[in-house]
C-alpha positions as CSV (number, residue, x, y, z in Angstrom):
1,X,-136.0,61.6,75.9
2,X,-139.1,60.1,76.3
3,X,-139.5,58.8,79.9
4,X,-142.5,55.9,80.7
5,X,-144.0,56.1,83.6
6,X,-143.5,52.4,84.1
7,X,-140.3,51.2,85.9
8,X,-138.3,53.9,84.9
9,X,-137.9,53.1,81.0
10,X,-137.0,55.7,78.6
11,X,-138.2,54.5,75.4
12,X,-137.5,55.3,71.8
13,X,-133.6,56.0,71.8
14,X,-132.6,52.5,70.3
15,X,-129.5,51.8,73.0
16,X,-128.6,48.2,73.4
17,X,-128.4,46.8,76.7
18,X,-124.8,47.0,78.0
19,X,-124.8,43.2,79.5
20,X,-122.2,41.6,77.7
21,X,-124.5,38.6,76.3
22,X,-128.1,40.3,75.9
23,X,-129.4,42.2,72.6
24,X,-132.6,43.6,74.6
25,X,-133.5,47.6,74.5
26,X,-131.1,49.4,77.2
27,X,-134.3,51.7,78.5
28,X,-133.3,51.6,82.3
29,X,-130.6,53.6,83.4
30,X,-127.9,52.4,86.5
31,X,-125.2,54.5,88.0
32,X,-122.7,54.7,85.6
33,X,-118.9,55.0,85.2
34,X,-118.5,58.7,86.5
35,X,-120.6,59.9,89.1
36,X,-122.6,63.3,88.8
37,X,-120.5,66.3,90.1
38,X,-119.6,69.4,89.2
39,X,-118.8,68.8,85.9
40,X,-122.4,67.7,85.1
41,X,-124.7,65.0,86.0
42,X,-122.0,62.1,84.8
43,X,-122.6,59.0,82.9
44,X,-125.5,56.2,83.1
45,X,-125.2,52.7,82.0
46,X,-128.2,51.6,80.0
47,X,-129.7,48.1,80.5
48,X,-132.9,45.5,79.7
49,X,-135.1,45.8,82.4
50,X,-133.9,42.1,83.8
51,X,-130.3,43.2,83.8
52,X,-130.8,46.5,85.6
53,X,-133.0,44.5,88.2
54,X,-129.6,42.4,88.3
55,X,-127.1,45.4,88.5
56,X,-129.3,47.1,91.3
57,X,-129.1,43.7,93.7
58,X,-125.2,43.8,93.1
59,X,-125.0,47.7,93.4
60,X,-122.9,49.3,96.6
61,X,-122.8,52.6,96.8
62,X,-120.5,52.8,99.8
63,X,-118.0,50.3,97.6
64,X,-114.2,51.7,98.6
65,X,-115.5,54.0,101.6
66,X,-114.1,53.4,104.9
67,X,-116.2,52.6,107.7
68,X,-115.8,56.1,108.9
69,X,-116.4,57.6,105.6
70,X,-119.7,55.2,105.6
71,X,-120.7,56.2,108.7
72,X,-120.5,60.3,108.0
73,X,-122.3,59.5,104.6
74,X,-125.7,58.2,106.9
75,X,-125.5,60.5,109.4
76,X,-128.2,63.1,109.0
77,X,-126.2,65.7,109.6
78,X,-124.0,65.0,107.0
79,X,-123.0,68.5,104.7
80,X,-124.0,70.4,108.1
81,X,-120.8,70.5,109.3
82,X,-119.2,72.7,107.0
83,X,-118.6,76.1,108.8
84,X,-121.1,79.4,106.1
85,X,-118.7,81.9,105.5
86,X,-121.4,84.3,107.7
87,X,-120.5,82.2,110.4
88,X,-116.6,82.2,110.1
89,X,-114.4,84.2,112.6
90,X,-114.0,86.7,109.2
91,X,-117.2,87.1,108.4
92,X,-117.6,90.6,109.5
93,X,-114.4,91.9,108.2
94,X,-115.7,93.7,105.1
95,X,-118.8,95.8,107.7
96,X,-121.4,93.4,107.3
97,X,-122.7,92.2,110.6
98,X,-121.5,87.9,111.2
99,X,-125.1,85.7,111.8
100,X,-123.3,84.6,114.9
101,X,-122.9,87.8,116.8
102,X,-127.1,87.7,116.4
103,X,-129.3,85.2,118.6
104,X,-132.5,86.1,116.4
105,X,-131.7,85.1,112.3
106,X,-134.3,88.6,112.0
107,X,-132.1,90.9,114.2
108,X,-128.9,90.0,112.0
109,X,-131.1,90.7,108.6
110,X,-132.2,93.9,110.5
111,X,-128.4,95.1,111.2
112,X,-127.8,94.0,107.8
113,X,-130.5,96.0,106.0
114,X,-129.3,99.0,108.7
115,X,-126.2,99.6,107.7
116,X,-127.1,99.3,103.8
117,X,-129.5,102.0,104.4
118,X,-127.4,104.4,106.7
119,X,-124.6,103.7,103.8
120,X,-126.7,105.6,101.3
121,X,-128.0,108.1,103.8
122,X,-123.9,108.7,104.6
123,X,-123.0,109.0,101.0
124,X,-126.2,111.3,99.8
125,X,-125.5,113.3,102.9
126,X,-121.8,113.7,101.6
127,X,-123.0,114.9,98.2
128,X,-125.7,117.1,99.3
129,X,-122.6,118.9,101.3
130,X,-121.3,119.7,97.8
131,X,-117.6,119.0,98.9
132,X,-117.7,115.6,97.2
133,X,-119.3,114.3,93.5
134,X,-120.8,110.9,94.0
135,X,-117.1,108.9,93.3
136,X,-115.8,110.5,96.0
137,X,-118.8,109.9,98.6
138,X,-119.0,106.4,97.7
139,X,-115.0,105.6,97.9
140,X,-115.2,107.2,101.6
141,X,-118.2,105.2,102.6
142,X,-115.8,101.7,101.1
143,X,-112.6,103.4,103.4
144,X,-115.3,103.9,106.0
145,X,-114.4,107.5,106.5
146,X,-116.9,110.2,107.5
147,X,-116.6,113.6,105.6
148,X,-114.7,115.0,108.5
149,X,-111.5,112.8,106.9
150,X,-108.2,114.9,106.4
151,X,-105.1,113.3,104.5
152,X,-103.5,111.8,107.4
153,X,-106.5,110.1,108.6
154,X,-106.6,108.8,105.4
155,X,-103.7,107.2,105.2
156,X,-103.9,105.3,107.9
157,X,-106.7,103.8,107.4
158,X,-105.4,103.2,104.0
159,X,-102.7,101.2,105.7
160,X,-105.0,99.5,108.3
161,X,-106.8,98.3,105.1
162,X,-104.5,97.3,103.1
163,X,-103.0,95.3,106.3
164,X,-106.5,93.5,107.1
165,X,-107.5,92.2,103.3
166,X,-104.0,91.7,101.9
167,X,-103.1,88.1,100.8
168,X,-99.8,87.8,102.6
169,X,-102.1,88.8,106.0
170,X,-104.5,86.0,105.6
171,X,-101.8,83.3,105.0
172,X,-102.5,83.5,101.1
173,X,-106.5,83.5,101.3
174,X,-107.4,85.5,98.3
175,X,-110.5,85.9,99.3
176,X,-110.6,89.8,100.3
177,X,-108.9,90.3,97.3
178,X,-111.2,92.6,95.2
179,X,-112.3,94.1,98.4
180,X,-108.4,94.8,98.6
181,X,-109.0,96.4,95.1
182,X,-112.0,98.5,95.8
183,X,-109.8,100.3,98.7
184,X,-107.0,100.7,96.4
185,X,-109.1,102.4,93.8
186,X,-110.5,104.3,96.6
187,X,-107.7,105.9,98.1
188,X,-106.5,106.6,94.6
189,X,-109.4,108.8,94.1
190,X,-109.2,110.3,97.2
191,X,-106.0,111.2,97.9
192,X,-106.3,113.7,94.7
193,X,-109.6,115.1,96.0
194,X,-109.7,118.7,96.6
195,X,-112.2,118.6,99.9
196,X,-109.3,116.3,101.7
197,X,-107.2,118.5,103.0
């Protein structure tokens, strides 16, 4: 599409204007019948240059909105208000630190990039003992179990898991559901390893 730096036109794609009594180029695109979203960037209505001139004067964008609705839409806060999920009360129940517990942005990256590197230093530590392969390190370090870990110990923190990411604990929020996996798949694995006695 071949866009003119002049008014907006796109030239050369032979649409007719979409005012019922003109037979002019449609070159300038208006809003159109569905809106841009997440199913792609919607529909555009294509007109003479005189008729989108006309369609702009007429156009509303807050047409159907209530005046609350209206007044939310020009505040300059708007989309702020939403709550990150590193800021939700939950945000630190898979480990990693929440930005709110932090008053410096840098000291929550800092505890962040901590604990990803004292991860790795747990679970090459754990290897280089030679009681566990590199499965069995790594499905401690997801249960969060030090190499010190013996059956029972295991199975309740199995349980405590299991209770903290299940569905039916967060009133049906699926959210923690492949984390609930990974513990699953972890405890599997662990509960048959030889160095948990």
């Amino acid at each position: 599409m071949a866009n003119s730096r002049f008014h907006g036109r796109y030239e050369g794609e032979g649409r007719e204007c979409e005012h019922p009594t003109c037979r002019e180029l449609g070159e300038f695109r208006a809003p159109g019948y569905r809106p841009s979203g997440f199913d792609g960037p919607g529909e555009y209505r294509w007109f003479c240059l005189q008729h989108v001139r006309e369609f702009n004067d007429g156009y509303d964008w807050f047409e159907g909105m209530s005046a609350e609705e209206i007044l939310n839409a020009q505040s300059p806060i708007n989309g702020w208000r939403r709550e990150s999920p590193a800021f939700s009360p939950r945000a630190a129940v898979d480990g990693a630190p929440r930005w709110s517990d932090f008053d410096d942005p840098l000291d929550a990256i800092s505890a962040r990039a901590n604990g990803i590197k004292s991860r790795a230093q747990r679970e090459a530590a754990m290897q280089m003992s030679g009681r566990f392969s590199k499965e069995e390190a790594a499905a401690l370090e997801v249960m969060g179990l030090g190499s010190d870990t013996d059956k029972a110990r295991l199975r309740r923190r199995y349980s405590e898991l299991v209770r903290r990411y299940h569905p039916d604990r967060n009133g049906g929020d699926r959210t923690y559901e492949a984390r609930l996996g990974k513990v699953v798949d972890a405890y599997q694995l662990l509960r048959k390893a030889a160095a948990i006695a």
